[in-house]
N, C-alpha and C positions, 0 to 999 in steps of 0.2 A: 525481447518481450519481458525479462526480468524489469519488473517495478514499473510495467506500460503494459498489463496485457490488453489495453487497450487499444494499440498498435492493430490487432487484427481488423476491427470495427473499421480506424481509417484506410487500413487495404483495401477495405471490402467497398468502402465507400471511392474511395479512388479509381476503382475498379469499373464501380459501376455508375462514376460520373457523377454522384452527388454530392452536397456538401458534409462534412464531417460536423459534427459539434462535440470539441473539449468536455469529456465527463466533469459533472461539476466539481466541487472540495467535496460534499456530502455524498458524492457514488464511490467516489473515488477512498472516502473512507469507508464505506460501506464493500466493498470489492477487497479492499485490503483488509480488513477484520476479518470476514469470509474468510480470506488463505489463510491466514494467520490459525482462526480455529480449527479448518479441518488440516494441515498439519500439525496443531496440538492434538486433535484426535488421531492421526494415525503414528505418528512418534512420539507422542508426551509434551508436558509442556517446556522442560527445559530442552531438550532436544530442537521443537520447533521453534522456538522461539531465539534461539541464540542461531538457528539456517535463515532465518527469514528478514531477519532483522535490515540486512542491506536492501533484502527487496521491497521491503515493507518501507523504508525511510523514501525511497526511488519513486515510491508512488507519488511521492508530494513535493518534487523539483519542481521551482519554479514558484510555489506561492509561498507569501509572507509566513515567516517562522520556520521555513521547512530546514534550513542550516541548523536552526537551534535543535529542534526535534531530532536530526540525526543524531545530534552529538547526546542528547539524551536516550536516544532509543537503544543505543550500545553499551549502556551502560544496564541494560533493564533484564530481568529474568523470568515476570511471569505476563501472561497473557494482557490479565488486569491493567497491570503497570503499561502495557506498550498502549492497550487501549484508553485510559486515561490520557497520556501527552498526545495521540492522536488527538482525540476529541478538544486538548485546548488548543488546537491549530485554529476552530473556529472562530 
C-alpha cells in the first residue's frame, strides 16, 4: 500500500465483483497532499517530508512526468516545494 493506498478500494472491489476505476492524476494528488500534510502536522515539516518523499513519488507511477518528479521530489525539503512539482504533473 505504500504509494497505492488505493490498493484497498480494488480489494474491495474485486471482492465484491465490480469493476474498479483507476483514481484519476487529480485524486490521486489530492490523496497524496492529504498524507503529506497530516505527517507534517504530526512530525514537522522537515521530518515529514524527507519519510514521505518515496511514497509520495509512488503515488504517480505510470503517468507522464512521474520519473522526472521523483528525481525532483528527493531533492525537496518543504511541503510547498513537493506540492508545487506535484501540481506540474498536470
Amino acid at each position: 500500500a505504500v504509494g497505492n493506498p488505493f490498493v484497498f478500494s480494488q480489494i474491495v472491489s474485486a471482492i465484491r465483483g465490480v469493476d474498479y476505476e483507476e483514481p484519476t492524476l487529480r485524486k490521486r494528488i489530492s490523496v497524496a497532499l492529504r498524507q503529506l500534510n497530516l505527517a507534517v502536522e504530526d512530525k514537522g515539516e522537515a521530518v515529514a517530508v524527507a519519510e514521505c518523499r518515496k511514497q509520495i513519488a509512488n503515488y504517480f507511477k505510470g503517468f507522464r512526468g512521474a520519473a522526472i518528479l521523483r528525481g525532483k521530489i528527493n531533492s525537496l525539503y518543504t511541503y510547498e516545494d513537493v506540492a508545487r512539482e506535484i501540481y506540474e504533473l498536470r
